[in-house]
C-alpha positions as CSV (number, residue, x, y, z in Angstrom):
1,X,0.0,0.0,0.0
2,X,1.1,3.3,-1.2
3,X,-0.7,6.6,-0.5
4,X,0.2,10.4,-0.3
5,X,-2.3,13.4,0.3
6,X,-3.4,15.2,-2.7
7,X,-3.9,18.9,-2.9
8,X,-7.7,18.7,-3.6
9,X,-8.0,17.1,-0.2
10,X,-8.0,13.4,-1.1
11,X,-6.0,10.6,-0.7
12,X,-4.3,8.3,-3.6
13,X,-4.1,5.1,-2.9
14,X,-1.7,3.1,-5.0
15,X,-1.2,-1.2,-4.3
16,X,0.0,-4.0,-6.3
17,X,-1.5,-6.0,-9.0
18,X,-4.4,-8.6,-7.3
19,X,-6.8,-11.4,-8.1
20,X,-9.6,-8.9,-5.9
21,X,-10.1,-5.4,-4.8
22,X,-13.5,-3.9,-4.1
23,X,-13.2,-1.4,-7.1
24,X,-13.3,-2.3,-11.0
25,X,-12.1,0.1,-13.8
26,X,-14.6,0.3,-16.9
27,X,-13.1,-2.2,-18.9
28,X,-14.0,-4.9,-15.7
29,X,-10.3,-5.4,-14.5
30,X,-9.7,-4.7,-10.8
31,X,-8.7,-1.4,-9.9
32,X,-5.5,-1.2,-8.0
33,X,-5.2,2.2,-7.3
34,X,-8.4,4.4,-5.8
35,X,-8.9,7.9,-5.5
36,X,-10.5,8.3,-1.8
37,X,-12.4,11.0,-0.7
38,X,-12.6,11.4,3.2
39,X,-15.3,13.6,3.3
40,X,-17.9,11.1,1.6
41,X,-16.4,8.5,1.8
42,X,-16.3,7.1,-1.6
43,X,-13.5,5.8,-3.7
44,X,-12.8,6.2,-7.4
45,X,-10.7,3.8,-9.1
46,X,-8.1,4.7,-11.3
47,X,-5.8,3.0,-14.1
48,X,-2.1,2.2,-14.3
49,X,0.1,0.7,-16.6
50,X,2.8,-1.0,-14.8
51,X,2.9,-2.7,-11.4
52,X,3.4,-0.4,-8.8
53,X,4.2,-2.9,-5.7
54,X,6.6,-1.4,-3.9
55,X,7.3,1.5,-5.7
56,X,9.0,4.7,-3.7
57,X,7.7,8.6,-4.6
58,X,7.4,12.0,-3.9
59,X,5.7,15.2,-5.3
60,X,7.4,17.1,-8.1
61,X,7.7,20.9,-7.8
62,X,5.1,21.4,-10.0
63,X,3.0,19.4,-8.1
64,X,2.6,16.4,-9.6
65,X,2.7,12.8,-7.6
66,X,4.6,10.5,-8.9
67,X,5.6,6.8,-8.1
68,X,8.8,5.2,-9.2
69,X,10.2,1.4,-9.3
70,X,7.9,-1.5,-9.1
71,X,7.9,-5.1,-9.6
72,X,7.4,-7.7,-12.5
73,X,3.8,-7.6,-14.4
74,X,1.7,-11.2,-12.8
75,X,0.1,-11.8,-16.5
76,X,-2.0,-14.9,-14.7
77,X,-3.7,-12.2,-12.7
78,X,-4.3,-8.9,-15.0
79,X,-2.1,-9.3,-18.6
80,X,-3.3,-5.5,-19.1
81,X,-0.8,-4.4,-16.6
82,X,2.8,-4.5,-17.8
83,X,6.6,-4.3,-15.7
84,X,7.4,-1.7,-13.3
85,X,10.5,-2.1,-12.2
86,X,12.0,0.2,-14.1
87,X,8.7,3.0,-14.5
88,X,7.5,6.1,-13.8
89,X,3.8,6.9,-13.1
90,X,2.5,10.7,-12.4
91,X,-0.7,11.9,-10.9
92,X,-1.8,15.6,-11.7
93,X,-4.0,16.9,-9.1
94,X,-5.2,20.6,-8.3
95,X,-6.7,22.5,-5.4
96,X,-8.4,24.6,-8.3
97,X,-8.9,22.3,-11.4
98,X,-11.5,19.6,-10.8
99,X,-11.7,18.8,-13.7
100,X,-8.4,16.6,-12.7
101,X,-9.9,14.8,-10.3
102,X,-10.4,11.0,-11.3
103,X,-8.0,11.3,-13.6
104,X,-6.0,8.2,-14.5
105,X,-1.8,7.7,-14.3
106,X,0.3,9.1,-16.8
107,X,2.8,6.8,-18.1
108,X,4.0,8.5,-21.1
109,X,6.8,5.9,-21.4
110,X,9.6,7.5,-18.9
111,X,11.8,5.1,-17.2
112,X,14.2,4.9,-14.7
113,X,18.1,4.1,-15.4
114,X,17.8,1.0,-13.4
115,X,15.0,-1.6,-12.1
116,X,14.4,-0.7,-8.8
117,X,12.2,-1.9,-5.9
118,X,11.8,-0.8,-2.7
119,X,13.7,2.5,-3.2
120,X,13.7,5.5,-1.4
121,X,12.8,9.3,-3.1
122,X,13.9,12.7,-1.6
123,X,13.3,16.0,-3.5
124,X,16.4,18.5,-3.5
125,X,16.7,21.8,-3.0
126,X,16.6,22.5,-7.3
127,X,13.3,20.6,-7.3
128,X,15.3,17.2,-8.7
129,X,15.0,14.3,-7.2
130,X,17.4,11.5,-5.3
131,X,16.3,8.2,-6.0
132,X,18.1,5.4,-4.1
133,X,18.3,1.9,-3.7
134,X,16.0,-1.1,-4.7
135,X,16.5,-4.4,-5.9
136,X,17.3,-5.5,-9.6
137,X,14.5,-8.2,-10.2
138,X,12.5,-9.0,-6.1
139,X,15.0,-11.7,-5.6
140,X,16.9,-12.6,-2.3
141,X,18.5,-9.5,-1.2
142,X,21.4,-11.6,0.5
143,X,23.0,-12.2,-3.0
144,X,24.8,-9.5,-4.4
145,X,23.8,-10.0,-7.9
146,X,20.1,-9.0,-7.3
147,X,20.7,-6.0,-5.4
148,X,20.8,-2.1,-7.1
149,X,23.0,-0.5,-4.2
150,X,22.8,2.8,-6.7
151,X,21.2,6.1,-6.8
152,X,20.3,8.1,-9.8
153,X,18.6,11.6,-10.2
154,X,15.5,12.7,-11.8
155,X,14.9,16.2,-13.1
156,X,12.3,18.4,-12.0
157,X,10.5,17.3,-14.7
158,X,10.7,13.8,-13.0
159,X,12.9,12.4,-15.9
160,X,16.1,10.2,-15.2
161,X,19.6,11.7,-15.6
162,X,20.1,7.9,-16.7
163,X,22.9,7.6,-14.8
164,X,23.2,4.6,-12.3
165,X,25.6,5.8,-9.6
166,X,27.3,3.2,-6.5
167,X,26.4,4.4,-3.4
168,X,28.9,3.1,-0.5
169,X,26.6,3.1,2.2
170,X,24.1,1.1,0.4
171,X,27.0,-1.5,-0.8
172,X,28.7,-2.2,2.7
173,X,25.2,-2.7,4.4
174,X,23.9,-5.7,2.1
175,X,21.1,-6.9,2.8
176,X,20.0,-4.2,4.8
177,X,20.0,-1.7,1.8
178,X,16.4,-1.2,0.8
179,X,14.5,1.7,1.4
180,X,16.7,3.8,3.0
181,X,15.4,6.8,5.1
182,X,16.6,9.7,3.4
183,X,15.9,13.8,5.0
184,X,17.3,17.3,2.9
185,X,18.8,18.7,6.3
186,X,19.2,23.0,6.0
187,X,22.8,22.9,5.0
188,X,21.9,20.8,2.0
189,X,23.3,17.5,2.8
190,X,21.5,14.8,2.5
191,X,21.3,12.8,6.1
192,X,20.8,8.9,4.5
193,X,20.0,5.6,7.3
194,X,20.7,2.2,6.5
195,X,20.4,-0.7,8.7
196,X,22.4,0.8,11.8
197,X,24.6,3.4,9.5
198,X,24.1,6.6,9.4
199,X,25.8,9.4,6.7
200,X,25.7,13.1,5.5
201,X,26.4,12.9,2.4
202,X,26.7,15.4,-0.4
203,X,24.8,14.8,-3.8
204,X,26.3,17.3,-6.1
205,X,30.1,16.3,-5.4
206,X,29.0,12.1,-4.8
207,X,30.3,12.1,-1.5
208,X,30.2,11.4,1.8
209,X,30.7,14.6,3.9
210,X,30.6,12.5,7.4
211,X,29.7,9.4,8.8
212,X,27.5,9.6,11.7
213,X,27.7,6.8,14.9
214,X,26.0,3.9,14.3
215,X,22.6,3.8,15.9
216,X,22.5,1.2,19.1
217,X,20.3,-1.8,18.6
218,X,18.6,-3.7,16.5
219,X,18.1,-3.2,12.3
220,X,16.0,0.0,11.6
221,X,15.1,-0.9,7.6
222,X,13.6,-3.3,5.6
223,X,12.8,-5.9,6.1
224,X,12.6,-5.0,9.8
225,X,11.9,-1.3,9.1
226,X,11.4,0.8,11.9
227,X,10.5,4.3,11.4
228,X,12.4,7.9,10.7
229,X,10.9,11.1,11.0
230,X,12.6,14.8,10.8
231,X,11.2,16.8,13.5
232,X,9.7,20.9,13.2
233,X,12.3,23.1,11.8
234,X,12.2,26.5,12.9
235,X,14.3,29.7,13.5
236,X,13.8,29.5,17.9
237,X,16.4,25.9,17.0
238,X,18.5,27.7,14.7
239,X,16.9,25.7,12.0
240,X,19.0,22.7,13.8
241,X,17.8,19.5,12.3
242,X,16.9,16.6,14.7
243,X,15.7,13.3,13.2
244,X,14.5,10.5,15.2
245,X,14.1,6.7,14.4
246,X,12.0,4.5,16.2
247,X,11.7,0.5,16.2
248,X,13.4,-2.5,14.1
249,X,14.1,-6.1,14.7
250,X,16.1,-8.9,14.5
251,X,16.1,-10.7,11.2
252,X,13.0,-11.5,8.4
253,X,11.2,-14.2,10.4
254,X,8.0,-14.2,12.1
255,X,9.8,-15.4,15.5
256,X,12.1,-12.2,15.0
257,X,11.8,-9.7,18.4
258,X,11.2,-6.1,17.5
259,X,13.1,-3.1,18.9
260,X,11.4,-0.6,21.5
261,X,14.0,1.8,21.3
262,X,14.3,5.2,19.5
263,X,17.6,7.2,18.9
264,X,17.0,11.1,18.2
265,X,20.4,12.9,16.7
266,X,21.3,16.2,15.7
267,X,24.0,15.5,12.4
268,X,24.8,18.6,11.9
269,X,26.1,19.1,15.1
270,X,30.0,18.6,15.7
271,X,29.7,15.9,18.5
272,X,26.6,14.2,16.6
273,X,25.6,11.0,18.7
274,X,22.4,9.2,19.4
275,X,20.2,10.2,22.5
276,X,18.2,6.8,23.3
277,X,14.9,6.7,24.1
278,X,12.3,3.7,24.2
279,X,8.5,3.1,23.0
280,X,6.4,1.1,25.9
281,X,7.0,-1.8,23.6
282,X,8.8,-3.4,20.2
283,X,7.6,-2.3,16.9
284,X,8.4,-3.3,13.5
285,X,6.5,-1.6,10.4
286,X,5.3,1.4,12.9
287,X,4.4,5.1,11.4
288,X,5.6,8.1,12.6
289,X,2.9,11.4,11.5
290,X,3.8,15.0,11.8
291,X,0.8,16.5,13.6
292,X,0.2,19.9,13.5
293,X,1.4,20.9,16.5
294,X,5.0,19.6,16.2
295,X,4.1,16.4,18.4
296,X,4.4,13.1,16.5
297,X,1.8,10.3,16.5
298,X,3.2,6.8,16.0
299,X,0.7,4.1,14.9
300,X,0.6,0.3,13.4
301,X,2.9,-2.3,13.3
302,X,3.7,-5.2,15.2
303,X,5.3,-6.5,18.1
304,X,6.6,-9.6,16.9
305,X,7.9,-10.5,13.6
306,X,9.2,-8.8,10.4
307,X,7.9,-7.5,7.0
308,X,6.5,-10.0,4.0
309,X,4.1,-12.2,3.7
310,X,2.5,-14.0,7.1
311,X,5.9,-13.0,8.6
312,X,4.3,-10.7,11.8
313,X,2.1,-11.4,14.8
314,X,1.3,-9.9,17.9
315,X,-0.3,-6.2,16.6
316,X,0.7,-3.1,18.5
317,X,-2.8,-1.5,18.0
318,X,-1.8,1.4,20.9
319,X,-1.1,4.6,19.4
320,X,1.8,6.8,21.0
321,X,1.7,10.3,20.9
322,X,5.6,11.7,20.5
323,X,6.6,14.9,21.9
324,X,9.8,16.2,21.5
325,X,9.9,19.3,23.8
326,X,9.3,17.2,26.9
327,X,12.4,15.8,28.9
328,X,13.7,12.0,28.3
329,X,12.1,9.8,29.3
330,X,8.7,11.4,29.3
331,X,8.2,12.1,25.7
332,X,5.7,9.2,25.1
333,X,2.5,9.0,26.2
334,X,-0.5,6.5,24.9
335,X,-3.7,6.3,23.9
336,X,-6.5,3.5,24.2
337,X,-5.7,1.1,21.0
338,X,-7.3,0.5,17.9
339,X,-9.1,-3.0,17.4
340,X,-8.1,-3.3,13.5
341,X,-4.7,-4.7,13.3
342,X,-2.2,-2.7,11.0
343,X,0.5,-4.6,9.7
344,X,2.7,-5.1,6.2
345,X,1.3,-2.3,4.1
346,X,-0.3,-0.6,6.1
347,X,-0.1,3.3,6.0
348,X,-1.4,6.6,8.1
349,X,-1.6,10.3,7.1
350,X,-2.4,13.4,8.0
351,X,-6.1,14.8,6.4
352,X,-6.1,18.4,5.7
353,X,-9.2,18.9,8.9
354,X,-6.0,17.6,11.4
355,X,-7.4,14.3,11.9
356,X,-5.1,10.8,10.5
357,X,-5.7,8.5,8.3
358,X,-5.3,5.0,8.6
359,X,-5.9,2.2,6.1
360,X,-4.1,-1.0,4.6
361,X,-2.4,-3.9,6.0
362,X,-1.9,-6.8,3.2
363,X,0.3,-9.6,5.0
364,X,-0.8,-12.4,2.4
365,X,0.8,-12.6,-1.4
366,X,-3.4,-12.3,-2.5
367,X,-6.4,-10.7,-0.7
368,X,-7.7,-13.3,2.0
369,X,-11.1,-11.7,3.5
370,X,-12.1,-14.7,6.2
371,X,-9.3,-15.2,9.0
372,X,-7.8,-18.9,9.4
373,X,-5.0,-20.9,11.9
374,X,-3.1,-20.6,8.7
375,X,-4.0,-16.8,8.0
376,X,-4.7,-15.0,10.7
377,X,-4.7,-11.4,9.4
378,X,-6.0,-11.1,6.4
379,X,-6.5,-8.2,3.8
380,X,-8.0,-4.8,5.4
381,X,-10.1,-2.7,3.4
382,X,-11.3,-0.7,6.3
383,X,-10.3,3.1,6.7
384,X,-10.2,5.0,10.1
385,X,-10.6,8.4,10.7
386,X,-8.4,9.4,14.0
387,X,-10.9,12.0,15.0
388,X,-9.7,13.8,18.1
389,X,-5.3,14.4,18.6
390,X,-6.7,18.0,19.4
391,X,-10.2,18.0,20.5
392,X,-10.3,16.7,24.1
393,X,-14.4,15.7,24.6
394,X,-15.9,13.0,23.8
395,X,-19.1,12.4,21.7
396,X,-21.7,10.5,20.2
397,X,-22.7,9.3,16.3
398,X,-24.9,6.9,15.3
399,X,-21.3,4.9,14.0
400,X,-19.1,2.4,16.0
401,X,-16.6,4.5,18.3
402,X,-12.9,3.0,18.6
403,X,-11.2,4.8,20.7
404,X,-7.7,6.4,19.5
405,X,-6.3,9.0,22.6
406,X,-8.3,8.4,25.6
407,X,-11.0,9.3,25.8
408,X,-10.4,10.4,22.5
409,X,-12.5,8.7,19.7
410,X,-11.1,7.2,16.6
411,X,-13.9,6.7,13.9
412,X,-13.9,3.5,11.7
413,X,-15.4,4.1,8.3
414,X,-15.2,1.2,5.1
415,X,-14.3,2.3,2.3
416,X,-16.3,-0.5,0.7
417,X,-18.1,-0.5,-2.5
418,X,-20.5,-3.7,-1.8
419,X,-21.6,-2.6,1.9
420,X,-24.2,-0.3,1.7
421,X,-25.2,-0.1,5.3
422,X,-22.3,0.2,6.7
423,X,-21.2,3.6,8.7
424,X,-20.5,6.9,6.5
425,X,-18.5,9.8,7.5
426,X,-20.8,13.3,8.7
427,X,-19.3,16.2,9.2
428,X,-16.3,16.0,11.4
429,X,-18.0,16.1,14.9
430,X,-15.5,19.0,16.6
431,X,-17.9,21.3,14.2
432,X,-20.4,21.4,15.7
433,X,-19.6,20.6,19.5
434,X,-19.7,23.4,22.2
435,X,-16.1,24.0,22.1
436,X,-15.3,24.4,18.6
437,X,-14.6,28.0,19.3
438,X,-11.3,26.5,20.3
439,X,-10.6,25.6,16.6
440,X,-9.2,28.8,14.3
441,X,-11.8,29.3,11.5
442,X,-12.4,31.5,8.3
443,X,-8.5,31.4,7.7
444,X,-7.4,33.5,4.7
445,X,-4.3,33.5,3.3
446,X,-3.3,36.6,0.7
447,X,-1.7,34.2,-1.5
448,X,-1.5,30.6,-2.0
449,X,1.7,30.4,-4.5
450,X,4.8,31.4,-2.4
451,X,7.6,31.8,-3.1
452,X,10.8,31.7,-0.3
453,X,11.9,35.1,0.1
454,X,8.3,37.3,0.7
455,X,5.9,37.7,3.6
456,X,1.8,36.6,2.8
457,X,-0.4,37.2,5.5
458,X,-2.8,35.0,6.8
459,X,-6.5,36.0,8.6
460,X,-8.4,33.8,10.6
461,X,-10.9,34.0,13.5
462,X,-9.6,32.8,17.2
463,X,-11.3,32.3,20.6
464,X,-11.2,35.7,22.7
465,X,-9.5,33.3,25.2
466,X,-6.8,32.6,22.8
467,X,-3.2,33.0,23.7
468,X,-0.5,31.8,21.3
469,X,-0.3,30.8,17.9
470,X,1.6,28.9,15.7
471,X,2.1,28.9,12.0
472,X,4.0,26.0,9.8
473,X,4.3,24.9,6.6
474,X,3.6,21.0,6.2
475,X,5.2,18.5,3.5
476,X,3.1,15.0,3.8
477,X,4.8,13.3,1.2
478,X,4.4,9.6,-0.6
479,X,3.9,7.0,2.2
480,X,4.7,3.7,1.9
481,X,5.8,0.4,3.9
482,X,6.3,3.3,7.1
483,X,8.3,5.6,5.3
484,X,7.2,9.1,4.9
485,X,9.7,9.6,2.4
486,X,9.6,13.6,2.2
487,X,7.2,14.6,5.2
488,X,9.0,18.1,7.1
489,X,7.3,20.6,8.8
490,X,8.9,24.1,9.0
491,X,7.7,26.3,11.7
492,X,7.4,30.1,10.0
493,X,8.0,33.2,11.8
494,X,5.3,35.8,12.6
495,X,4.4,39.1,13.8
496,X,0.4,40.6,14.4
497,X,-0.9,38.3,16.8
498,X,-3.0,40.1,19.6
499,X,-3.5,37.2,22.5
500,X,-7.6,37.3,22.8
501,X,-8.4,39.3,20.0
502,X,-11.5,37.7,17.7
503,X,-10.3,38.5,14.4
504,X,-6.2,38.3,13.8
505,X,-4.8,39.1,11.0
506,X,-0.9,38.0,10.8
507,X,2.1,38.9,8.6
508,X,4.2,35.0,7.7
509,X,7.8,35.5,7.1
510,X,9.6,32.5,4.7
511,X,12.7,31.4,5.7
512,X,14.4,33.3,3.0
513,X,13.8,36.6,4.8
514,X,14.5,34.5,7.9
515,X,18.3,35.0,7.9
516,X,18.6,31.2,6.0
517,X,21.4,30.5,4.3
518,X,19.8,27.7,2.4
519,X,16.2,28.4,2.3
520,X,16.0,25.9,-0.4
521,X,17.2,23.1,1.7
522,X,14.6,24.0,4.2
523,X,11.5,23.9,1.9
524,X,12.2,22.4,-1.0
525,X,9.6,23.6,-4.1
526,X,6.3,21.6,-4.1
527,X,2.7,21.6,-2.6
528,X,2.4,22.4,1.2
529,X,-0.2,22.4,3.6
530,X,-0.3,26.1,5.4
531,X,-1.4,24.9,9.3
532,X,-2.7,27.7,11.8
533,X,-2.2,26.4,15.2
534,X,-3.9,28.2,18.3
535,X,-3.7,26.9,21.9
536,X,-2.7,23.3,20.4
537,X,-5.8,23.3,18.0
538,X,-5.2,23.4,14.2
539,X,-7.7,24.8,11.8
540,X,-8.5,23.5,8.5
541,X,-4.9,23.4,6.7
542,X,-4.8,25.2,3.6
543,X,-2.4,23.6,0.4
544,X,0.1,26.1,-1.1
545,X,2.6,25.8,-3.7
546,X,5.9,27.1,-3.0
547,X,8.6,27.5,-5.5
């Protein structure tokens, strides 16, 4: 399961080829990508050309979604859908043009240099993109010969250089190589994981600028990926990157033990070495979210086991709520768990009203839909809607409550086509509740295309009880297989705010006019999501596009 936010407010899902999903394209194949609209809960299917299991991604600076990499076409299953291992597939969505919505994949024929799958994506600061990683042909990563330890770079355009370049990191940490976590860090290095190896390394002089400690503990990527996640930038740090990596295991077996702890490291800094930390429990295959107010929610994944098919048991269904201001030790707190296990492609995101997504898990090599001895978790086509992060009352729908963040609800909706009576999404309840005067409404922005050296203003209503505020810029990014490969949030400076005043009306700096030296490092061009944050309680985000 692949998925990404789109800048008309719905989410792209994107899966491999199957013998059953619950949408059908008009020629009667399955679909196996889906268009999904939170809102009304309804899903559109949509068309590719190539298989697209396991692909990496990102979102170009012209705002286009695209997937790269693949695997082999399965002509016993759907011969209309050809190799993509080696292909490119766009999406064109706009928070203007609806006339784009629904829309197909564009496959105009593009490849990559190389086959690749599993691989990582990060956009640079010239809008290119770093592509790393991925096996040759799906085969056993523990010989050599089947194994891409390269990177290559795509244009802006999202077109290959066609150059297939050896990356050390990825060669000395066989068969630990795939789907490396990869951040932009301010100075323009690239900060690139591995196993337990960590590197800055430098992409226009193919280099490697420093090599970080190895991180204590078990193995952090696939096939016992953890999870890494770049926490808020902002001026009040310097614009002093911290990254933080969470969970991991033993070896690819389902008996493998997972790996409670966390490391958190500042690489640019001159004694760089991992501060350890630990979840309540193990976690392989867990997601780390960027919530709007610079805590982090972690979600899914198991406590036993390792990714691939019927190879994890033992669900962690408790989500953990991250935040990185408090001391150690007391950074984690948890919330009352989910009853949908969430395991090998599953994914979570961040919907533009501040509540998650979650959807996917797909441990067996073809949908299973009745549990077994043999196959206990089978293939989930359920989506939840984690209500309430900010919105502490509870309340009450006609639908089944799970609860997320006691006493918190989380809201479990189907995203089924052939279940009629099952529960559909209303109007987010925070709306209409007593205290949605907490929640910042009617925000304005002067301009929705920015660019990284002028001001914009922003106008929004706020509870006369208000007292702070908070304004960032939010990068969700392609999500897959718990990498976020792209997702930053930049915390923007501001001046205007009036503590209890009804009506504010702000002036937004960019971190060009922020004394950046780099201010393309920090937000690299693409869509963003503009989040007003008063008290701890995000509005509605806004999408931008900044170049």
């Amino acid at each position: 399961m692949h998925a990404g936010l789109l800048q008309n407010g719905r989410v792209v899902f994107l899966d491999k080829v199957e013998n059953f999903t619950q949408l059908k394209l008009s020629d009667g194949q399955f679909a196996y990508s889906s268009e999904y609209d939170p809102a009304t809960n309804q899903a559109v299917a949509l068309a590719y050309k190539t298989n697209a299991f396991c692909s990496g991604g990102a979102f170009l600076a012209d705002g286009r979604f695209i997937s790269v990499g693949g695997n082999a076409p399965l002509p016993d299953v759907d011969p209309t859908v050809g190799d993509g291992f080696d292909a490119i597939r766009y999406l064109s969505r706009s928070t203007t043009d609806a006339s784009l919505d629904g829309q197909e994949w564009s496959e105009p024929g593009n490849k990559l240099a190389s086959a690749r799958w599993y691989a990582s994506a990060q956009i640079l600061l010239d809008g290119s993109v770093f592509v790393a990683s991925g096996s040759l042909n799906g085969l056993d990563p523990t010989v050599p010969a089947n194994n891409n330890p390269t990177y290559e770079i795509l244009s802006a355009e999202g077109i290959t250089n066609g150059v297939n370049v050896p990356m050390d990191i990825l060669v000395k940490n066989q068969p630990y190589y795939m789907y490396p976590f990869l951040h932009l860090l301010p100075d323009n290095s690239l900060f690139v994981f591995v196993s337990k190896s960590a590197e800055l390394f430098d992409v226009s002089t193919n280099a490697t600028i420093r090599t970080l400690p190895d991180l204590p503990g078990d193995y952090r990527t696939y096939p016992n990926t953890g999870t890494s996640v770049l926490l808020p930038l902002s001026s009040a740090n310097s614009w002093n990157p911290e990254v933080v990596i969470c969970g991991g295991g033993a070896y690819q077996d389902i008996t493998s033990p997972t790996d409670p702890s966390c490391g958190r490291i500042q690489p640019l800094a001159a004694d760089a070495s991992w501060e350890m930390d630990s979840m309540p429990q193990g976690r392989g295959m867990v997601e780390s979210v960027l919530l709007p107010d610079g805590t982090v929610v972690f979600l899914n994944g198991a406590n036993l086991g390792a990714q691939g098919f019927g190879l994890a048991t033992d669900p962690t269904l408790e989500p953990l709520i991250y935040d990185p201001t408090q001391p150690l030790g007391q950074r984690f707190s948890s919330g009352t768990p989910s009853t949908i296990p969430r395991l090998y492609h599953s994914v979570a995101l961040l919907l533009l009203d501040g509540t998650i997504l979650v959807a996917g898990s797909n441990p067996v090599q073809q949908p299973i839909l009745t549990p077994s001895a043999a196959n206990p978790y089978v293939t989930e086509f359920r989506v939840e809607i984690c209500e309430s992060f900010f919105f502490p009352w509870g309340v009450s729908l006609s639908t089944a409550l799970i609860p997320c963040l006691s006493p918190l609800p989380l809201y479990s909706f189907l995203m089924s086509t052939n279940s009629p009576d099952e529960a559909k999404p209303d109007t987010p309840p925070y709306l209409s509740l007593p205290l949605a005067t907490a929640r910042p409404t009617n925000i304005t922005l002067s301009s929705t295309s920015l660019t990284l050296t002028t001001t914009f203003t922003i106008s929004f209503s706020a509870s006369p009880t208000a007292q702070n505020v908070t304004i960032s810029l939010y990068h969700g990014g392609f999500v897959t297989h718990s990498l976020h490969m792209n997702q930053r949030m930049i915390i923007l400076d501001h001046t205007g705010w009036v503590p209890g005043q009804a009506v504010q009306e702000l002036e937004v700096a960019m971190p060009g006019i922020m004394g950046t030296d780099a201010p393309e490092a920090l937000v690299p061009p693409g869509p963003y999501v503009v989040w007003v944050v008063v008290d701890g309680v995000p509005g509605n985000g806004t999408f931008v596009s900044v170049g």
